[in-house]
CHARMM-style PDB file with segment names, atoms N, HN, CA, C and O in Angstrom:
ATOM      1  N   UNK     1      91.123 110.742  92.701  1.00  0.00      PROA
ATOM      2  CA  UNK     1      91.227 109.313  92.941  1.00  0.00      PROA
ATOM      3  C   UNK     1      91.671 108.647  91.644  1.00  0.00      PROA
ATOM      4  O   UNK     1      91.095 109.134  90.671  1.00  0.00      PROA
ATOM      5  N   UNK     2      92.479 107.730  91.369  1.00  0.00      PROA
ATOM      6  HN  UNK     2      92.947 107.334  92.160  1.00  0.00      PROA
ATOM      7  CA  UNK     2      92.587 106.982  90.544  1.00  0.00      PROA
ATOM      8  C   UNK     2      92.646 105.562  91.092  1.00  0.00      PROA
ATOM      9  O   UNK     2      92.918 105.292  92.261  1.00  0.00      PROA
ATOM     10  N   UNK     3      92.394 104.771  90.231  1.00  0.00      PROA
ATOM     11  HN  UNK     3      92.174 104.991  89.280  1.00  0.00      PROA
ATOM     12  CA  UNK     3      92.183 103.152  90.250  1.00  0.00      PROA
ATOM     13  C   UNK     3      92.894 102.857  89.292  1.00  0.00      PROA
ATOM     14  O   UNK     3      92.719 103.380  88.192  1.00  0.00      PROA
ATOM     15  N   UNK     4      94.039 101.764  89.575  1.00  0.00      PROA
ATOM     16  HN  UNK     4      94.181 101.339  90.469  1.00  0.00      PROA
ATOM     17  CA  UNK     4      95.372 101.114  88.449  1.00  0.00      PROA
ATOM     18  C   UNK     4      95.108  99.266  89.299  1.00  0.00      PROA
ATOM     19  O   UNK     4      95.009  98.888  90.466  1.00  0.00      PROA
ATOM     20  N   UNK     5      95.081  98.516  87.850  1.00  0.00      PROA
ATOM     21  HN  UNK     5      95.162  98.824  86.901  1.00  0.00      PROA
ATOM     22  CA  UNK     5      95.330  97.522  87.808  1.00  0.00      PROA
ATOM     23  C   UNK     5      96.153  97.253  87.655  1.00  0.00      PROA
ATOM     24  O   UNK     5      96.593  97.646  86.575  1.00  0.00      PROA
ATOM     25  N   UNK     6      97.250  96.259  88.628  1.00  0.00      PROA
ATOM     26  HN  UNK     6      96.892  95.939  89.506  1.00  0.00      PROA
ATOM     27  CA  UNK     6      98.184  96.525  88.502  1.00  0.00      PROA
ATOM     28  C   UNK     6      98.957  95.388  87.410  1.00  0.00      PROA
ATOM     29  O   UNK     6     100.088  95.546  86.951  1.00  0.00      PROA
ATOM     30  N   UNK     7      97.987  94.138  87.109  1.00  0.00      PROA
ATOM     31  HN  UNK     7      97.068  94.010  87.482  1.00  0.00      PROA
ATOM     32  CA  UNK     7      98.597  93.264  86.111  1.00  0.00      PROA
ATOM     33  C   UNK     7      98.304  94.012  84.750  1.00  0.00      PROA
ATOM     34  O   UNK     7      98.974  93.499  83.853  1.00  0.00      PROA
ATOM     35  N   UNK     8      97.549  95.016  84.322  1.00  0.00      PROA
ATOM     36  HN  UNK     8      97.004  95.432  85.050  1.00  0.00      PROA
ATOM     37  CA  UNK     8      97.655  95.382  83.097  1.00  0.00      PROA
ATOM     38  C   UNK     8      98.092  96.546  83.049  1.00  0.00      PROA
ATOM     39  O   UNK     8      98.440  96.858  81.910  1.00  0.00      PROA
ATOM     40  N   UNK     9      98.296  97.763  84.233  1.00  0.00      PROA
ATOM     41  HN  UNK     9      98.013  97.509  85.158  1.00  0.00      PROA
ATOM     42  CA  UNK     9      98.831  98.765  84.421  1.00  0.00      PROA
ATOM     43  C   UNK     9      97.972  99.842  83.547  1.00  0.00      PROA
ATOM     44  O   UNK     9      98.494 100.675  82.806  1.00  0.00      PROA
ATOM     45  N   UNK    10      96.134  99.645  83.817  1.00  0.00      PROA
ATOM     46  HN  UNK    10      95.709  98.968  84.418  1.00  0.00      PROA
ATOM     47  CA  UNK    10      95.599 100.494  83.407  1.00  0.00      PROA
ATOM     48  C   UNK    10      94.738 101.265  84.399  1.00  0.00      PROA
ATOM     49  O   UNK    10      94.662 101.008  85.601  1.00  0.00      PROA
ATOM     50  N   UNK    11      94.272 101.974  83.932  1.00  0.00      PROA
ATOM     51  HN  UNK    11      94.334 102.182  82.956  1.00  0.00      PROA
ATOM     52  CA  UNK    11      93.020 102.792  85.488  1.00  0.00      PROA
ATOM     53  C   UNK    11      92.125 102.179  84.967  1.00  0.00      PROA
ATOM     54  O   UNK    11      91.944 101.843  83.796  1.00  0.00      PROA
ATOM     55  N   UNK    12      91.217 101.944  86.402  1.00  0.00      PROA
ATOM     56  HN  UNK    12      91.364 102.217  87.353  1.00  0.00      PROA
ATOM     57  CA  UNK    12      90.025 101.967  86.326  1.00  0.00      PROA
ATOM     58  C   UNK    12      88.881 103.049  86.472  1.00  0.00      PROA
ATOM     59  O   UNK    12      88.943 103.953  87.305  1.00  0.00      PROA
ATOM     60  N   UNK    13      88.034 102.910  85.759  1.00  0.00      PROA
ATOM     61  HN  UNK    13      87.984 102.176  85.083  1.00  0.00      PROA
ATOM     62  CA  UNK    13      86.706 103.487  86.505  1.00  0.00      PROA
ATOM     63  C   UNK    13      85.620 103.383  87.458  1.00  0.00      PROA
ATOM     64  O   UNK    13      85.030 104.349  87.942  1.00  0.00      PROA
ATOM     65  N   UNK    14      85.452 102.508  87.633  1.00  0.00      PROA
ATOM     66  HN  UNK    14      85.932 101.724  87.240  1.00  0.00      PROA
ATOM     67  CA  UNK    14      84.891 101.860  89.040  1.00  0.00      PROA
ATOM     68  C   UNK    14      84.835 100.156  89.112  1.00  0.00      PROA
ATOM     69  O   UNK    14      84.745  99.228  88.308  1.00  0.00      PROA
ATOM     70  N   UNK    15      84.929 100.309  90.353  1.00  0.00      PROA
ATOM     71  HN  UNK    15      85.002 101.063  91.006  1.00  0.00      PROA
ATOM     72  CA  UNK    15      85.462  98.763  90.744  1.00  0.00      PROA
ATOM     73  C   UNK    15      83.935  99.143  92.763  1.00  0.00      PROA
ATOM     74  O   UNK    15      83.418 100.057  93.406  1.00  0.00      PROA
ATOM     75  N   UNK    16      84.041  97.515  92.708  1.00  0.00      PROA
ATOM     76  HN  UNK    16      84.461  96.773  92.186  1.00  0.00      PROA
ATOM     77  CA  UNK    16      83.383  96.994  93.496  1.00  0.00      PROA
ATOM     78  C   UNK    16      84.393  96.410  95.206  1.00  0.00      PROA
ATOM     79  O   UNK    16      85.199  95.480  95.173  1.00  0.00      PROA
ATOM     80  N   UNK    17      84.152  97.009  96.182  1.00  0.00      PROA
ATOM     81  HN  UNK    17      83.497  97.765  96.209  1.00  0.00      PROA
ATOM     82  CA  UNK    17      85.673  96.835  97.317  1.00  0.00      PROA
ATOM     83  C   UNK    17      83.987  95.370  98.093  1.00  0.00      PROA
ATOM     84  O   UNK    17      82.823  95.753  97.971  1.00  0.00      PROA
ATOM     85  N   UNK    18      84.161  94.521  98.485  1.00  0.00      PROA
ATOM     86  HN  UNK    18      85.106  94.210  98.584  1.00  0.00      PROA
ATOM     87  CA  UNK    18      83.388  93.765  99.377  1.00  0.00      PROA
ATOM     88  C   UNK    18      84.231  93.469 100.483  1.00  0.00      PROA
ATOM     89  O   UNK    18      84.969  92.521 100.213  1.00  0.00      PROA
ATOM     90  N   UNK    19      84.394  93.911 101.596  1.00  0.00      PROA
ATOM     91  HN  UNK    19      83.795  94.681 101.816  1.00  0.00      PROA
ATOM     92  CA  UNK    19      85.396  93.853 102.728  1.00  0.00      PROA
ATOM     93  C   UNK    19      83.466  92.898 103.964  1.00  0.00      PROA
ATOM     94  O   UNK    19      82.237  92.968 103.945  1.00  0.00      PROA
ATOM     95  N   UNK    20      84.937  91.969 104.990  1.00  0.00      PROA
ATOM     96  HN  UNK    20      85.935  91.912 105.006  1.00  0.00      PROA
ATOM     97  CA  UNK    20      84.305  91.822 105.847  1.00  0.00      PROA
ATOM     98  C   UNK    20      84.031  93.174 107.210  1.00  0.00      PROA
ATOM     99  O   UNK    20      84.497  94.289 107.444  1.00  0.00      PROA
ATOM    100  N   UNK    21      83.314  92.529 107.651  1.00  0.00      PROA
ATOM    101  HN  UNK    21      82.935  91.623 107.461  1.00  0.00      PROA
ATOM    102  CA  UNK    21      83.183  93.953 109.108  1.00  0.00      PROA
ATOM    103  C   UNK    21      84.574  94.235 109.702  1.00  0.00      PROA
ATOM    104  O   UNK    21      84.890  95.413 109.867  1.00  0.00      PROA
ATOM    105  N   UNK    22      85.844  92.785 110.197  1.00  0.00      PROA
ATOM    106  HN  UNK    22      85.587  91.828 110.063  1.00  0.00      PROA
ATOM    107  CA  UNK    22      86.931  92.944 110.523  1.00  0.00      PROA
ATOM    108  C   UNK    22      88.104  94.045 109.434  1.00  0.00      PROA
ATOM    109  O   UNK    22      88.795  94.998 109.796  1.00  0.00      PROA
ATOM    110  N   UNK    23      88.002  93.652 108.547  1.00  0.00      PROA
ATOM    111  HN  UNK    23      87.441  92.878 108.253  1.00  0.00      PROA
ATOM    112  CA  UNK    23      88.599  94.260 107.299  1.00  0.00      PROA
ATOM    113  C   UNK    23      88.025  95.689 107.301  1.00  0.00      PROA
ATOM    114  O   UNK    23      88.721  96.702 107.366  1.00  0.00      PROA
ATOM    115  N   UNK    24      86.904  95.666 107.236  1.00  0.00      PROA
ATOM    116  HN  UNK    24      86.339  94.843 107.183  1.00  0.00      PROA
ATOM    117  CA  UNK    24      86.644  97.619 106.925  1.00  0.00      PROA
ATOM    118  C   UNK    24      87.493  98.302 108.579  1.00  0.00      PROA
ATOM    119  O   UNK    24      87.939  99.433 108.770  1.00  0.00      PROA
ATOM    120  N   UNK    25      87.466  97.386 109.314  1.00  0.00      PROA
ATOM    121  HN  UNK    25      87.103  96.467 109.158  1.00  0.00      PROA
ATOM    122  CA  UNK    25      88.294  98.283 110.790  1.00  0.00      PROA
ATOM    123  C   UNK    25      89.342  98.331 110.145  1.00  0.00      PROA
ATOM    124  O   UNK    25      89.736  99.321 109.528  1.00  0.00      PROA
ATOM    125  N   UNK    26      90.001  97.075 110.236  1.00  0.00      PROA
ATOM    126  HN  UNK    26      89.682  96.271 110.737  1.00  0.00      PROA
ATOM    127  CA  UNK    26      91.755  97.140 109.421  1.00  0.00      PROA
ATOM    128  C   UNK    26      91.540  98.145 108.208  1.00  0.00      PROA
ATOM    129  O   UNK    26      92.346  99.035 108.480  1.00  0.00      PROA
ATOM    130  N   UNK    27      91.155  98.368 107.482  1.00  0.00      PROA
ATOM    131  HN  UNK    27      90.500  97.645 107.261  1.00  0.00      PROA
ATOM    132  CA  UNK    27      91.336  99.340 106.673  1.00  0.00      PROA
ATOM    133  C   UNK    27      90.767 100.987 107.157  1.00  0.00      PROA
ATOM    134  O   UNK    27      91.256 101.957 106.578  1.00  0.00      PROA
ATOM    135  N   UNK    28      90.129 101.108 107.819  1.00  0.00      PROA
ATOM    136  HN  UNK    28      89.733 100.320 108.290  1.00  0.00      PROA
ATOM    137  CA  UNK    28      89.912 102.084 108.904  1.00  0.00      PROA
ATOM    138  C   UNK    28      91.164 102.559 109.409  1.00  0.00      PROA
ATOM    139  O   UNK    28      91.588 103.704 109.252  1.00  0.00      PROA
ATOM    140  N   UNK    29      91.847 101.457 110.140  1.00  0.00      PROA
ATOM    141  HN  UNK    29      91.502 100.527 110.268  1.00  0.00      PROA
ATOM    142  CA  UNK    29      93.110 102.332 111.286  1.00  0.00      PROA
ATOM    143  C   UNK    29      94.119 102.427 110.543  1.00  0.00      PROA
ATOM    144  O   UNK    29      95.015 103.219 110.831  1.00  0.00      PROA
ATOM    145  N   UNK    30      94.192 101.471 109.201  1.00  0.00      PROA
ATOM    146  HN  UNK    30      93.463 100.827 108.967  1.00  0.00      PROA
ATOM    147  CA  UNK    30      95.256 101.540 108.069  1.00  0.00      PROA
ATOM    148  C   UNK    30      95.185 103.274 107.239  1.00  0.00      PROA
ATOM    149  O   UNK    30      96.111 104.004 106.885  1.00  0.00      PROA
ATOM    150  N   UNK    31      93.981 103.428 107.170  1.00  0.00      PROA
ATOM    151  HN  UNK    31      93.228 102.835 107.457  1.00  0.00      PROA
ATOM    152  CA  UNK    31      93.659 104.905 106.599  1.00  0.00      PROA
ATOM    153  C   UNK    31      94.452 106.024 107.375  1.00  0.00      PROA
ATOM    154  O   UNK    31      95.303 106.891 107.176  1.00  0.00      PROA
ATOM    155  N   UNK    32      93.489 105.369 108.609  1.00  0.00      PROA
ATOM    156  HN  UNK    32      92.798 104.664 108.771  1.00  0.00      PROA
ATOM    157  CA  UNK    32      94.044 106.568 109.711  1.00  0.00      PROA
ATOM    158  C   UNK    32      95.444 107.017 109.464  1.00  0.00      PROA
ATOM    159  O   UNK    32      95.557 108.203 109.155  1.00  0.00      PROA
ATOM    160  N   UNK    33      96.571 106.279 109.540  1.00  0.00      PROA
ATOM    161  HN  UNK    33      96.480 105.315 109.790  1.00  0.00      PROA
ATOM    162  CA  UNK    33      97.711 106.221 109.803  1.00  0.00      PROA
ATOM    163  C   UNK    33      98.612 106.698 108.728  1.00  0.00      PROA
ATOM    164  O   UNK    33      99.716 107.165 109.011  1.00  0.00      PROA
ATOM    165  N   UNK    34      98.062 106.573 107.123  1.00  0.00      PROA
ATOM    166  HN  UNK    34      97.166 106.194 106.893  1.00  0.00      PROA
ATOM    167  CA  UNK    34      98.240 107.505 106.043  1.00  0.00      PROA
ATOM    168  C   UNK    34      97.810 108.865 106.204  1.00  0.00      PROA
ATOM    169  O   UNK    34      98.466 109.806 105.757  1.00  0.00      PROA
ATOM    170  N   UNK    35      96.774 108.995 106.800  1.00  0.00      PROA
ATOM    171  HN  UNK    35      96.240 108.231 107.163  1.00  0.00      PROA
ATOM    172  CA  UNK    35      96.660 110.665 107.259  1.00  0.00      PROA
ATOM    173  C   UNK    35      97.170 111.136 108.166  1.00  0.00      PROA
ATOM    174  O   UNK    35      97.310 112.357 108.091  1.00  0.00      PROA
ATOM    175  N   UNK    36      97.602 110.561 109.225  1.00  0.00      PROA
ATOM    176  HN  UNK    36      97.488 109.569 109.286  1.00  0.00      PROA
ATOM    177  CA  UNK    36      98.341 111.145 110.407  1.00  0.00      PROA
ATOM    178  C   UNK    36      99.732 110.808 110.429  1.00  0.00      PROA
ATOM    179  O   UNK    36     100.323 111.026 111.487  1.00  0.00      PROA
ATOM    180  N   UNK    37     100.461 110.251 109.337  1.00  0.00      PROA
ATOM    181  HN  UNK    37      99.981 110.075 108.478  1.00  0.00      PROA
ATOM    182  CA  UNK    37     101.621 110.196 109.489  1.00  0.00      PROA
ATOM    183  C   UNK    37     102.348 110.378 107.892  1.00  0.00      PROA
ATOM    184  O   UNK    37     102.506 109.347 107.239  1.00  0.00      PROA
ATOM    185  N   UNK    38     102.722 111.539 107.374  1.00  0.00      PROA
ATOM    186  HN  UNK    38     102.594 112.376 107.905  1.00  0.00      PROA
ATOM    187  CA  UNK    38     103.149 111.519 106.283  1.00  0.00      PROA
ATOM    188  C   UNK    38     103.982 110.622 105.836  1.00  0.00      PROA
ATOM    189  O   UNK    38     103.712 110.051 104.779  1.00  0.00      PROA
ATOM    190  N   UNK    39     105.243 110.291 106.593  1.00  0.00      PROA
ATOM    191  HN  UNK    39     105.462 110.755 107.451  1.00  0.00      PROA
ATOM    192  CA  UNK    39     106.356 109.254 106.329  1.00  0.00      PROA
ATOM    193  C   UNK    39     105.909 108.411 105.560  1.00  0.00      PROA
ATOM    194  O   UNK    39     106.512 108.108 104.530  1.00  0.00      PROA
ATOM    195  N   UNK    40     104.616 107.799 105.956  1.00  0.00      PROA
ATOM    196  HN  UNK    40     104.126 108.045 106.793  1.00  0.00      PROA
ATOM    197  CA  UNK    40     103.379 106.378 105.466  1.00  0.00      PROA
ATOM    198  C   UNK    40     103.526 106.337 104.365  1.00  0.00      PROA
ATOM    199  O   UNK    40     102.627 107.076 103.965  1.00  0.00      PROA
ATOM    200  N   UNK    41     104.235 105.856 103.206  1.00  0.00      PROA
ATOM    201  HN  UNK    41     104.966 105.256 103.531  1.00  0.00      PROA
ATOM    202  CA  UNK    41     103.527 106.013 102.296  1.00  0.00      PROA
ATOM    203  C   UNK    41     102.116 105.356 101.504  1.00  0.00      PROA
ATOM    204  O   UNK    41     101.080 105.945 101.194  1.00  0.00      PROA
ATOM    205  N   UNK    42     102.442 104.115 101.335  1.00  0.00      PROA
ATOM    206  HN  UNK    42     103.283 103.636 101.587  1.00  0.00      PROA
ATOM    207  CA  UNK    42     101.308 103.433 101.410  1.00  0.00      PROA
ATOM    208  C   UNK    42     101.379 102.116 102.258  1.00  0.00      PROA
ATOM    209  O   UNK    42     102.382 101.529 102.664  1.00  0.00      PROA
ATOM    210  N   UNK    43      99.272 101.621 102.517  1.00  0.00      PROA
ATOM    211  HN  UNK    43      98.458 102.098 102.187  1.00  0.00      PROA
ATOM    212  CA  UNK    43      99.453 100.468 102.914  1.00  0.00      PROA
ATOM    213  C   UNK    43      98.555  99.400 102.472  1.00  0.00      PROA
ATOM    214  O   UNK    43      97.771  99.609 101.547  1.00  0.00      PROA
ATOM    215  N   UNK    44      98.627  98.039 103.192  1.00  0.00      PROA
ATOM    216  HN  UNK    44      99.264  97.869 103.944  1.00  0.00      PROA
ATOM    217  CA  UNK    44      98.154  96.934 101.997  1.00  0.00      PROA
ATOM    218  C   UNK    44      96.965  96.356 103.044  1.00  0.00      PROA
ATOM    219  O   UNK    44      97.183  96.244 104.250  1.00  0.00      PROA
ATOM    220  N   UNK    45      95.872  96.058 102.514  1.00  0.00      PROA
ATOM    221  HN  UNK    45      95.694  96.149 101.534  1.00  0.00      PROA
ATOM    222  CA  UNK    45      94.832  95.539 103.118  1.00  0.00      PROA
ATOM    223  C   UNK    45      95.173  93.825 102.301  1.00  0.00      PROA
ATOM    224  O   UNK    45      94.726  93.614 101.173  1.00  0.00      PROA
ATOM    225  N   UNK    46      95.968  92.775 103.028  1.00  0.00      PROA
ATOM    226  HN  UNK    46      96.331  92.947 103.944  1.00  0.00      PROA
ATOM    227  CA  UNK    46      95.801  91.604 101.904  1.00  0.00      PROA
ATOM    228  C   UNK    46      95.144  90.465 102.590  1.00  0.00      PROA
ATOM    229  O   UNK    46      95.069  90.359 103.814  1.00  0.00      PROA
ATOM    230  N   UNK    47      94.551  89.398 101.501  1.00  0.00      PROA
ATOM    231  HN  UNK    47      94.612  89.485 100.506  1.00  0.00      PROA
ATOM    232  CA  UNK    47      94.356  88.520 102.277  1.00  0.00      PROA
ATOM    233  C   UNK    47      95.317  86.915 101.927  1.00  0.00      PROA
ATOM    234  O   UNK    47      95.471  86.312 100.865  1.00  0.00      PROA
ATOM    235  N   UNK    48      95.685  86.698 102.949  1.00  0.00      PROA
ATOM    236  HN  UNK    48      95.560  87.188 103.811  1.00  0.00      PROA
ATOM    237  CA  UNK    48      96.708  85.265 102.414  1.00  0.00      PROA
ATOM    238  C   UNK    48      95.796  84.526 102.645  1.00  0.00      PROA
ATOM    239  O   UNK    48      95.087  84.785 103.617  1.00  0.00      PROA
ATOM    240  N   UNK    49      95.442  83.067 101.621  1.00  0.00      PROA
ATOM    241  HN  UNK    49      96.018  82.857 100.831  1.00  0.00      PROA
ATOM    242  CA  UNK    49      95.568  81.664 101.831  1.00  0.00      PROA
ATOM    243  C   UNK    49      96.516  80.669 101.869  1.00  0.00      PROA
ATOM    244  O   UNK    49      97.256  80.800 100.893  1.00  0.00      PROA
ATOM    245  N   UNK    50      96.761  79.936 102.407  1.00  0.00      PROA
ATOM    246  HN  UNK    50      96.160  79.830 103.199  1.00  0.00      PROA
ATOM    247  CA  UNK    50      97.376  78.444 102.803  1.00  0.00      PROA
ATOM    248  C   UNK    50      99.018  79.445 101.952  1.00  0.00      PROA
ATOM    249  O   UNK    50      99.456  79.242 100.820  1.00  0.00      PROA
ATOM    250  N   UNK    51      99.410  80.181 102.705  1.00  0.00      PROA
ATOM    251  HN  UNK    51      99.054  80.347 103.625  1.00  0.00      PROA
ATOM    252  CA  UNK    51     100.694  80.936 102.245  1.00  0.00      PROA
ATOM    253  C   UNK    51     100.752  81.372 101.497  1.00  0.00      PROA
ATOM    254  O   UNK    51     101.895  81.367 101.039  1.00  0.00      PROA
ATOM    255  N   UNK    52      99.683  82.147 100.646  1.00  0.00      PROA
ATOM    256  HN  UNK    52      98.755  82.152 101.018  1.00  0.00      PROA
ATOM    257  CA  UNK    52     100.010  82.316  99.300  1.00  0.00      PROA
ATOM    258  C   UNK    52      98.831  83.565  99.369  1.00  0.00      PROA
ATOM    259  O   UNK    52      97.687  83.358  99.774  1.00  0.00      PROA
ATOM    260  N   UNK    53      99.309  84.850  98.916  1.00  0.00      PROA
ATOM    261  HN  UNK    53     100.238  85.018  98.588  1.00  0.00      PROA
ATOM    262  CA  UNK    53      98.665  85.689  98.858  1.00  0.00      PROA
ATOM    263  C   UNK    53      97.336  86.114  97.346  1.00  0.00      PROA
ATOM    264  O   UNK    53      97.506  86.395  96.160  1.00  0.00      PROA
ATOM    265  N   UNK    54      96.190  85.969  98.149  1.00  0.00      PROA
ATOM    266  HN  UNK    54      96.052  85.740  99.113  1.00  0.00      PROA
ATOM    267  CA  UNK    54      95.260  85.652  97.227  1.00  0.00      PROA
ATOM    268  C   UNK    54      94.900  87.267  96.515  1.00  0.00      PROA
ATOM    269  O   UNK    54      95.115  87.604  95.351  1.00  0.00      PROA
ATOM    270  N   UNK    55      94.412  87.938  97.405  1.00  0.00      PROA
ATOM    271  HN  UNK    55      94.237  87.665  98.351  1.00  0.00      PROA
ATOM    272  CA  UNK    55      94.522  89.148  97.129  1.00  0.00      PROA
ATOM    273  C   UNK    55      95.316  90.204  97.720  1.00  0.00      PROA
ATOM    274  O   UNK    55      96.196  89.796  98.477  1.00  0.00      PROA
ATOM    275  N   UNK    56      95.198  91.944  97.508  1.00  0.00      PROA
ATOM    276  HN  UNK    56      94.483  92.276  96.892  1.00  0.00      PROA
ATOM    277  CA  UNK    56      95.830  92.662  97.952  1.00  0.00      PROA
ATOM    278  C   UNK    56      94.946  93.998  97.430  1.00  0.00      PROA
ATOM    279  O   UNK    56      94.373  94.134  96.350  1.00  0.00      PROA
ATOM    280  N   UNK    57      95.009  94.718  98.296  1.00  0.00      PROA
ATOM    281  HN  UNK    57      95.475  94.607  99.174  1.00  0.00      PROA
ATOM    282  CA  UNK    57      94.282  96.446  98.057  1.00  0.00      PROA
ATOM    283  C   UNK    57      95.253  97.430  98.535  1.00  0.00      PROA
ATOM    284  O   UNK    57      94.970  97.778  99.681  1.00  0.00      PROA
ATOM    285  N   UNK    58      96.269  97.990  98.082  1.00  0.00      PROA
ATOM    286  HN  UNK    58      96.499  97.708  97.150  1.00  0.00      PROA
ATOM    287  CA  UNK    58      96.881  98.838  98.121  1.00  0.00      PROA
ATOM    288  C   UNK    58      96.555 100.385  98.075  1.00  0.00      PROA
ATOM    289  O   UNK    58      96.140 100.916  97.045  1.00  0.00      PROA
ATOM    290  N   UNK    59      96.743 100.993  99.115  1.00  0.00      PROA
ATOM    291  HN  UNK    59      97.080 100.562  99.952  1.00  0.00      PROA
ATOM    292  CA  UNK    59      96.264 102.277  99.060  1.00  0.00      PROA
ATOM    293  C   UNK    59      97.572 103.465  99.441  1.00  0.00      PROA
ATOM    294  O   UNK    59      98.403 103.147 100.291  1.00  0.00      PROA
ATOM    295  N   UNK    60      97.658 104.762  98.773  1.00  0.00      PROA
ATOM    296  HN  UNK    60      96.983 105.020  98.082  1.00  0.00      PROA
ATOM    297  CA  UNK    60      98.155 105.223  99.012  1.00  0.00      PROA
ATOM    298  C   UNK    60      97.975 107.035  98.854  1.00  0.00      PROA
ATOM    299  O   UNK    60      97.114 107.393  98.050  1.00  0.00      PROA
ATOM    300  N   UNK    61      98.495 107.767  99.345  1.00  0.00      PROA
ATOM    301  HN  UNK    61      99.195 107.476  99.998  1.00  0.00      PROA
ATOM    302  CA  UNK    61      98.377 109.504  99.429  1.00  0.00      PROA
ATOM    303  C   UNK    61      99.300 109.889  97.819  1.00  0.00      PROA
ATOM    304  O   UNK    61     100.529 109.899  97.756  1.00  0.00      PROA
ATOM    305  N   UNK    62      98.548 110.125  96.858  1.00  0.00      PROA
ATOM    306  HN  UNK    62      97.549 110.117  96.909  1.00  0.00      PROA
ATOM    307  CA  UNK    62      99.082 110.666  96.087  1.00  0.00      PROA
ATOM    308  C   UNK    62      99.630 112.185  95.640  1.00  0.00      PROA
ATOM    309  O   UNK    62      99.181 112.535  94.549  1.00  0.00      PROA
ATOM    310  N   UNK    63     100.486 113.112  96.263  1.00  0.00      PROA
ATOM    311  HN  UNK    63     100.851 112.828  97.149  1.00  0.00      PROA
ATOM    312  CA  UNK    63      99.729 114.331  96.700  1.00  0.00      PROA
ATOM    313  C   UNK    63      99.968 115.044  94.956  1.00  0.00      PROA
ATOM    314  O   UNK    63      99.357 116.109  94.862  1.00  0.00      PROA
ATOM    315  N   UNK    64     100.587 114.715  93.872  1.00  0.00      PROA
ATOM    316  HN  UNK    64     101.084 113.851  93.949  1.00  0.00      PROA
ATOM    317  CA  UNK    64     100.251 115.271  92.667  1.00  0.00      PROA
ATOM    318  C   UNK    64      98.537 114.898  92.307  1.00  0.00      PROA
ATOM    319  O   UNK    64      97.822 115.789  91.849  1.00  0.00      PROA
ATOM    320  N   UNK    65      98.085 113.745  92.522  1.00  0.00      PROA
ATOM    321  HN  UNK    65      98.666 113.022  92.893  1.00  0.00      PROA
ATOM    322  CA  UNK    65      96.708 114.198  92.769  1.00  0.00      PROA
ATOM    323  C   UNK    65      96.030 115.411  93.036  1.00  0.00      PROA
ATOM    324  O   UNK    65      95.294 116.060  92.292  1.00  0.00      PROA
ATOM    325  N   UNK    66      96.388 115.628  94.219  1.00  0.00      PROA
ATOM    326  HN  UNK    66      96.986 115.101  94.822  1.00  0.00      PROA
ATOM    327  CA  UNK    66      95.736 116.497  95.008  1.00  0.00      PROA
ATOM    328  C   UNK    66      95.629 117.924  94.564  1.00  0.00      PROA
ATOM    329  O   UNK    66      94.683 118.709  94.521  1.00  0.00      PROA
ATOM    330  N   UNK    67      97.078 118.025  94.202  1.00  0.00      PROA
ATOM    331  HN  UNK    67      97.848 117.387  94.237  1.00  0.00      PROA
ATOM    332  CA  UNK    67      97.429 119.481  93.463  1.00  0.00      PROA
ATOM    333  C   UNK    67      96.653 119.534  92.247  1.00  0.00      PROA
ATOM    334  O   UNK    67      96.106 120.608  91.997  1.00  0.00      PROA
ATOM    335  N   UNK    68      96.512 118.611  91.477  1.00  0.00      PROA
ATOM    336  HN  UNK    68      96.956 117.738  91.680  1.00  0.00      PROA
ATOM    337  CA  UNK    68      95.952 118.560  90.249  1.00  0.00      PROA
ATOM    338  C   UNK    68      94.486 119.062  90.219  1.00  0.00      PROA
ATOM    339  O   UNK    68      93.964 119.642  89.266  1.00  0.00      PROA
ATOM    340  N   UNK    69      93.838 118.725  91.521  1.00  0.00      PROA
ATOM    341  HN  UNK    69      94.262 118.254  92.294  1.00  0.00      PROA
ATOM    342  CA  UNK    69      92.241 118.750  91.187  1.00  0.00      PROA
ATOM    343  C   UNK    69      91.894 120.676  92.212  1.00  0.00      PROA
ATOM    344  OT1 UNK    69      90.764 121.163  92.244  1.00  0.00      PROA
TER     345      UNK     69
END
């Protein structure tokens, strides 16, 4: 696993996710769909206000990860 911020472009070590009950589904079937479909590469859990995107959680299959560990 790694964690990258992406305005300072460093990793993290642990971070805190607070999702509502709707959001952990959306990020549920969003998961799903990175594992069952390679093409996927990644996807974005975001939330917009009044047009303007407040946050964003980007997730994705890294597979040099994978090999690595």
């Amino acid at each position: 696993m790694k964690i990258l911020d992406y305005e300072t472009n460093k990793t993290l070590n642990d971070v805190a996710i607070f999702l509502t009950q709707d959001e952990a589904a959306e990020l549920a079937v969003f998961l799903n769909r990175l594992v069952d479909k390679p093409q996927i590469h990644k996807v974005y859990l975001s939330e917009i206000v009044k047009n303007r995107l407040e946050r964003e959680l980007t997730v994705s299959i890294d597979c040099g990860l994978a090999q690595a560990a």
